[in-house]
N, C-alpha and C positions, 0 to 999 in steps of 0.2 A: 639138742632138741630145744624150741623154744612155742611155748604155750602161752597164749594171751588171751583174754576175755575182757569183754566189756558190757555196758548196758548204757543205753544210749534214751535220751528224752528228746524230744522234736516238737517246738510249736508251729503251727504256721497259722500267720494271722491272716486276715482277711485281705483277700487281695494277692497272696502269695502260691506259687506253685512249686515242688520238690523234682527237682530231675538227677537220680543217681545216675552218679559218672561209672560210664560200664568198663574203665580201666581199674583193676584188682590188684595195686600190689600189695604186697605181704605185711607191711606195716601198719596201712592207713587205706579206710577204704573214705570218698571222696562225697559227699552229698552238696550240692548247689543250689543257693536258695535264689529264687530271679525273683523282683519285683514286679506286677504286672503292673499295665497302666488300668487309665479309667475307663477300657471298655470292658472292665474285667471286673469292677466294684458289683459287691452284693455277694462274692462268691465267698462261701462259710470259712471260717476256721477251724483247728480242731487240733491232735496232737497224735503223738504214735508211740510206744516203746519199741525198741529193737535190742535185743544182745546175738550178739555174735562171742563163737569162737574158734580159735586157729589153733593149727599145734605143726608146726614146722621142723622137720626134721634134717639135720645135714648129712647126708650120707657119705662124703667128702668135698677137699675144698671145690670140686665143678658142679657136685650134684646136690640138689634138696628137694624133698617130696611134702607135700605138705598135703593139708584137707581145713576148709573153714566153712561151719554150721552160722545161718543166721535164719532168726526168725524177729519176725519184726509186726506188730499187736496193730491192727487196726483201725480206722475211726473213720464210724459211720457219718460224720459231720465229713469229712474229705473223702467220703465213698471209695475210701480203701480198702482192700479186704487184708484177713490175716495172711501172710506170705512167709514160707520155709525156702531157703537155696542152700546146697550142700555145692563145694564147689572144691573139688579136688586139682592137684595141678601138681608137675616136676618143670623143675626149673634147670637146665645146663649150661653153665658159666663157662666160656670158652676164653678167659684168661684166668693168672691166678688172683687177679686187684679185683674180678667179680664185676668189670666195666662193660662185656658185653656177655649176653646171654639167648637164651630160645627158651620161652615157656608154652608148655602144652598144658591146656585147662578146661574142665569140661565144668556146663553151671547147669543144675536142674532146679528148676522154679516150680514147687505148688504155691498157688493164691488158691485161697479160700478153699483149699482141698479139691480144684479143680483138675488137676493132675498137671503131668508136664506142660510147661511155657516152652523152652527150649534144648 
């Protein structure tokens, strides 16, 4: 079994916009920061907290079931709201080097206590 947590700090200065990459693997989850041009100056900065965490489990060497909790703090300067996703998923490795696989994953998103995203 393996357990990881983190807590994560995010600026984005003026000018910039955050687009999470909706690919989830198990290690490392992926945030992209883009530079906008100048028709985009004026727009606010501001910042976020996030902690996430995972707890993966191997059930042997083709199977792992895992579950990762992220909630991630808001800011009203980047008209984000607070957002929770719990995002469970089993992974089957269909060799034993673990090169090819099939993940089933299911993601539920509350923003700002809005209820299900997806």
């Amino acid at each position: 079994m393996r357990w990881q947590t983190e807590l994560l700090y995010r600026e984005v200065e003026n000018g910039e916009r955050q687009h999470p990459e909706e690919h989830h693997d198990e290690e490392h989850e992926h945030i992209h920061v883009e530079e906008a041009g100048d028709d985009h100056d004026g727009l606010p900065g501001g910042s976020e907290w996030e902690v996430y965490s995972q707890v993966i489990y191997t059930m042997n060497l083709h199977v792992d079931a895992g579950v990762r909790l992220v909630y991630v703090a808001g800011d009203s300067d980047l008209e984000t709201g607070d957002r929770f996703r719990a995002s469970p998923a089993v992974t089957v490795y269909f060799d034993s080097h673990r090169r090819s696989m099939l993940r089933a994953q299911y993601n539920y998103d509350d923003i700002d206590g809005g209820g299900e995203v997806r």
